[in-house]
C-alpha positions as CSV (number, residue, x, y, z in Angstrom):
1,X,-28.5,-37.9,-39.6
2,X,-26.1,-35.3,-39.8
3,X,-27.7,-33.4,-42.6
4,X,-31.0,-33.4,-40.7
5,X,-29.1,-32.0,-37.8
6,X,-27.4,-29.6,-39.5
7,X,-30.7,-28.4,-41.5
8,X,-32.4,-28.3,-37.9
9,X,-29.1,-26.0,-37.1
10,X,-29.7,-23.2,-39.8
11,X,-33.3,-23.1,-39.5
12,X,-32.6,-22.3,-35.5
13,X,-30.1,-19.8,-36.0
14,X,-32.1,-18.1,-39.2
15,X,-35.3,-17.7,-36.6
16,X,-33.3,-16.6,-34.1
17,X,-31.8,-13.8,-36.1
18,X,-35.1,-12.9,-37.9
19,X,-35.6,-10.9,-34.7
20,X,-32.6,-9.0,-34.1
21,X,-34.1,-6.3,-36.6
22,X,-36.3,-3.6,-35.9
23,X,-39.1,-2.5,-38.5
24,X,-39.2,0.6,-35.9
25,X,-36.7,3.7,-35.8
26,X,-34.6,4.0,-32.8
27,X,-35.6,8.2,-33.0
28,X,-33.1,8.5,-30.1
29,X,-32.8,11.8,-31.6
30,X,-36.7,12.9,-30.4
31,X,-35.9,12.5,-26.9
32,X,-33.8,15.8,-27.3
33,X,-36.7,17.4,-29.1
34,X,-39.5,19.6,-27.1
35,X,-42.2,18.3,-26.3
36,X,-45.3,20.0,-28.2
37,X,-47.9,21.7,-25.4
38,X,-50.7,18.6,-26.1
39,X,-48.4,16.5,-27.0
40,X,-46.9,13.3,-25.0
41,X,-43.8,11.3,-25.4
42,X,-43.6,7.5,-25.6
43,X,-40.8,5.1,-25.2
44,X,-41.7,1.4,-26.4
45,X,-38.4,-0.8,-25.1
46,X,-38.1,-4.3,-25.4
47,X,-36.4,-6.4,-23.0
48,X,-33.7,-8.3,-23.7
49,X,-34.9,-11.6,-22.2
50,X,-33.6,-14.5,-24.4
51,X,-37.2,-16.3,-24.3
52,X,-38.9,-15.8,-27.1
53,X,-36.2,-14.2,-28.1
54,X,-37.3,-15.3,-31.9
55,X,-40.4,-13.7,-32.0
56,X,-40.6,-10.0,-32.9
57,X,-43.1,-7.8,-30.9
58,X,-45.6,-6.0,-33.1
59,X,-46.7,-2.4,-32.2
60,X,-49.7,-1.2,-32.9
61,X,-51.6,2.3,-31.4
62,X,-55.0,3.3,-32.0
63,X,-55.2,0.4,-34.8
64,X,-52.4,2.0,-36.9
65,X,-49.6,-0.5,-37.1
66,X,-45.8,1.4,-36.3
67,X,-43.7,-1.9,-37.0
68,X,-41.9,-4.7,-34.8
69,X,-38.9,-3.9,-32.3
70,X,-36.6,-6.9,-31.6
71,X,-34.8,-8.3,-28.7
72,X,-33.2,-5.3,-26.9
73,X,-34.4,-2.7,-29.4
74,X,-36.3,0.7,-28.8
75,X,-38.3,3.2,-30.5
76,X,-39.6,6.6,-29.0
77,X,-42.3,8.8,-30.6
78,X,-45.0,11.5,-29.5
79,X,-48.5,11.4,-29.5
80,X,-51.8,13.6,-28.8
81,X,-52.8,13.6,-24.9
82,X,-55.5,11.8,-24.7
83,X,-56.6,7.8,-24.3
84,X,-54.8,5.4,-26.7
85,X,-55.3,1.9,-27.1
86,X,-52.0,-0.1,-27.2
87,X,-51.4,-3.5,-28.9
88,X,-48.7,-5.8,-28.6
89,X,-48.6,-9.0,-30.4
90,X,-46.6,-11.5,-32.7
91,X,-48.2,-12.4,-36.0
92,X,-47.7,-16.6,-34.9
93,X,-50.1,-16.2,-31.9
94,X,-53.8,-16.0,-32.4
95,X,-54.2,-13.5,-29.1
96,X,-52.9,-9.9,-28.4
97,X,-51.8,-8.1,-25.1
98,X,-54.0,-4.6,-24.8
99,X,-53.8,-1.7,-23.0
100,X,-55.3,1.5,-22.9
101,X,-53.2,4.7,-22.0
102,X,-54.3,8.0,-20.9
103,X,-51.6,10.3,-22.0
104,X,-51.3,13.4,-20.3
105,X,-49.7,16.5,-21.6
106,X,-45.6,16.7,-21.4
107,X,-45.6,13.6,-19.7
108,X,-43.1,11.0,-21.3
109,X,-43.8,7.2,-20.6
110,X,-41.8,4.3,-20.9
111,X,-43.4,1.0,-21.3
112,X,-41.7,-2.3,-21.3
113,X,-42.5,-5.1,-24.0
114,X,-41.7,-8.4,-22.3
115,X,-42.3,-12.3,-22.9
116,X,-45.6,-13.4,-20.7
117,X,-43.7,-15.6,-18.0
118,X,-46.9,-17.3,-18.1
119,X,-46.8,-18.3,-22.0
120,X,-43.1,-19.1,-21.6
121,X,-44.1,-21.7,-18.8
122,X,-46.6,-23.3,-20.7
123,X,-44.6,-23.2,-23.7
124,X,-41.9,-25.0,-20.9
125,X,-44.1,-27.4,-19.9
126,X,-46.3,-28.5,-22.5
127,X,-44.6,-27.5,-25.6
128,X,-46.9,-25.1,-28.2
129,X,-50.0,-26.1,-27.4
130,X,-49.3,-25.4,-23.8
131,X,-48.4,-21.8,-24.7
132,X,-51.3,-21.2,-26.8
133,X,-54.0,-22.8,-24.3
134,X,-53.0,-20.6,-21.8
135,X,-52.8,-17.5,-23.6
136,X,-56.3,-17.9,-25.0
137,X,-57.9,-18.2,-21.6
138,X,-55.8,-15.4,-20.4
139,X,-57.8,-11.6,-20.4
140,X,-54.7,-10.4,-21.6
141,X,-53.3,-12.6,-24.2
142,X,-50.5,-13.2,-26.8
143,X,-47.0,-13.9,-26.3
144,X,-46.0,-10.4,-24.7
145,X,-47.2,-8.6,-22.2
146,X,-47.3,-4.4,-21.9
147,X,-46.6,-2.4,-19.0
148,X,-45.6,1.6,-18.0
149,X,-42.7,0.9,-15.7
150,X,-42.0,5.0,-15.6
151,X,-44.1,8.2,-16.3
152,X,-42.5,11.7,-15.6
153,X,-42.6,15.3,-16.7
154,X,-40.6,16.0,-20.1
155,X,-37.3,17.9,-19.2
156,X,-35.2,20.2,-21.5
């Protein structure tokens, strides 16, 4: 019994951590760096909301695939004006949260990556199943959900 427990103890602890890295750069330095005339700024920040916690957040824009940020973690980069589809998922969920940004020149925008309270309430409530039901009638799905919480002129 105590093996068992113990076993159930690493594999919880080894999950946990298998999100506190980043496949992403922080590129702290580029939010010092001007801002090209076309260009627009991005900044992708994860919360640091314990559930699902274990899960890293997969990035992708415009289909290209930048990496996974973890728990607190950040990344910043620039990108043409212009619309660009946004994709936020984790590779253990069949369903994806999408958006679609219209950048606008020297703008920089921060969106937040967060759990869907939703998916965390099913998970809650009804275990894995609950969470995956409920995602997949969901218009936006997957375990996180996507949102601009700022968007302001670049300043040198």
């Amino acid at each position: 019994m105590k093996t068992a427990f113990a076993l159930c103890a690493v594999a919880l602890v080894a999950a946990l951590l298998s999100a506190c890295g980043s496949t992403l750069p922080e590129n702290a330095a580029l939010a010092l760096q001007p801002l090209g005339a076309k260009a627009s700024r991005l900044k992708l920040v994860r919360t640091d909301e314990p559930t699902a916690s274990s899960a890293p957040a997969r990035i992708r824009i415009d289909g290209r695939e930048l990496g996974s940020l973890g728990i607190g973690q950040s990344t910043i980069l620039d990108v043409s004006s212009g619309a660009h589809k946004i994709v936020v998922d984790y590779w253990g969920h069949p369903n994806v949260f999408a958006v679609t940004l219209v950048a606008q020149p020297g703008i920089v925008y921060t969106l937040e990556i967060a759990p869907r309270p939703d998916v965390v309430k099913a998970g809650l409530v009804a275990g894995g199943i609950g969470a995956l039901t409920q995602a997949s009638a969901s218009e936006h799905g997957g375990a996180f959900q996507l949102r601009v919480i700022k968007a302001e002129p670049f300043r040198k």
